[in-house]
N, C-alpha and C positions, 0 to 999 in steps of 0.2 A: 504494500500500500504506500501510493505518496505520501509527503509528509506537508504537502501543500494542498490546500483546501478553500473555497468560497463559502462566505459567509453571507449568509441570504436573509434581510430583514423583512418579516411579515407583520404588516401593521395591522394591528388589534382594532377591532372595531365594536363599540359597544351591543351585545348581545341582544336581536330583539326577535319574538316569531318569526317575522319574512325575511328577514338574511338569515338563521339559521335554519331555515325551511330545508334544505339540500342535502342538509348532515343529522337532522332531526328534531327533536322539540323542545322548545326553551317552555317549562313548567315554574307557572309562576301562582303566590294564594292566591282561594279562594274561600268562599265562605262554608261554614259547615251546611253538610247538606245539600248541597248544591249537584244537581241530577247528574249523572256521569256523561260526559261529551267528547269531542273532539277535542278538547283544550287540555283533556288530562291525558296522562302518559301514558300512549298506544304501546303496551309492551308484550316482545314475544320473548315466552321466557317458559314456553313448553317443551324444547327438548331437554328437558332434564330437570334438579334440584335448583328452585331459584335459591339463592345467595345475597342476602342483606348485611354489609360490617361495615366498620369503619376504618377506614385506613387511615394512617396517622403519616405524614410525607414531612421531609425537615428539606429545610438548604435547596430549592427545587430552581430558583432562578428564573431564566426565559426563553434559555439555550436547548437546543435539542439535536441530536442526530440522526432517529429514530422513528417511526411512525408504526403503530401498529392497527390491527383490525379484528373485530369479531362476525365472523361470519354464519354463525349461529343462533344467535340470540341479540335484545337490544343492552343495551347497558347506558344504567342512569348514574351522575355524578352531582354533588353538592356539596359547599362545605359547609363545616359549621359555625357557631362564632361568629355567623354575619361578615365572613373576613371574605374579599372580591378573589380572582383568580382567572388565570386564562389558559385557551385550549387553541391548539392548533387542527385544523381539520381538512379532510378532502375526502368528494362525494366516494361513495361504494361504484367499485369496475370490476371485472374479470380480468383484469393485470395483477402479476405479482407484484406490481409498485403503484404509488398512485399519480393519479394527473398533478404535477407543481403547479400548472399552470390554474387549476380550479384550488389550491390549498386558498384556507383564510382562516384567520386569528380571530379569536374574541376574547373581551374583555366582560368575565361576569360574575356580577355583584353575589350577594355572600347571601342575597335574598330570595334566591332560588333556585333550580337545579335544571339539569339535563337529561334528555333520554338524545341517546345516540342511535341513529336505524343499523340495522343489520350491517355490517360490513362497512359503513363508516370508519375511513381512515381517522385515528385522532393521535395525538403527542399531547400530553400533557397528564394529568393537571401541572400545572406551572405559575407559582406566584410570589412573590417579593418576601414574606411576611419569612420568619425564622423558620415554623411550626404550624401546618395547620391542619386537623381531622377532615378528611372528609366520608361522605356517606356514598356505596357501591353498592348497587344492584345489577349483578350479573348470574351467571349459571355455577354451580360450585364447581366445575370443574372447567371454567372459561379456560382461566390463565393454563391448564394442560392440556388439553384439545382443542382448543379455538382461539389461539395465541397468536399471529401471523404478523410478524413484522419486518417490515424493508430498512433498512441501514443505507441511510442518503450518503454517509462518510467513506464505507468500503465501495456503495456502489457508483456514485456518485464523485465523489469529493466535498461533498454539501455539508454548512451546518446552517443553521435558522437559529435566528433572533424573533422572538415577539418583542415588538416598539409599541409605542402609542403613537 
């Protein structure tokens, strides 16, 4: 591997429904009671044990070399603490890499979470803060049969920046 590499800055754009429409669904409150609709979290999470925990991430920054995907089930992210955080993302393809030219960053608030479609390329979570929990709903066995990730560094020479 070279030891020379481009570093690729992707600007974060604050997270709303229709720009994350591509990659999946920005789930924000609602009131109790409220009928179940299209605004809550469409999730497929029938091939197997769904999986609710908290993952606790330290030191995470903004840098990345990495992308990965789940091609089996959706998977939701949120932190806790109200603390903000961003994700890098690109649509779902039948390539073993994904389109750079469709990746995009977001920037989002600590006031609500994410559901990711099927096969949604994402990097991250990634945020400033020392220390921050967050909440994961995927298949208990995502991360060992439905783990697929591309290495922009080996294959590539690529690293990313999220900017604001």
């Amino acid at each position: 591997m070279s030891n020379t590499f481009t570093v690729k800055q992707l600007r974060a754009e604050l997270i709303t429904p229709e720009k994350f429409k591509p990659y999946g669904q920005l789930i924000t409150p609602s009131f109790d009671g409220k009928p179940y609709d299209d605004t809550d979290a469409q999730l497929q999470l029938s091939g197997g044990i769904p999986r609710f925990y908290i993952m606790q991430l330290s030191h995470r920054g903004r840098e990345f070399t990495k992308i990965t995907r789940h091609n089996l089930c959706t998977q939701c992210l949120g932190s806790l603490e109200g603390k903000d955080w961003y994700i890098a993302v690109a649509p779902t393809n039948s390539e073993s890499q994904p389109d750079i030219s469709k990746m995009a960053a977001f920037h989002i608030p600590g006031d609500c979470f994410i559901k990711l479609e099927v096969g949604t390329w994402h990097a991250g979570p990634y945020f400033d803060h020392e220390t921050t929990d967050f909440y994961n709903l995927e298949l208990s066995d995502t991360n060992v049969i439905d783990h697929f990730t591309h290495n922009f560094l080996t294959q590539q020479q690529l690293k990313f920046e999220i900017v604001d």
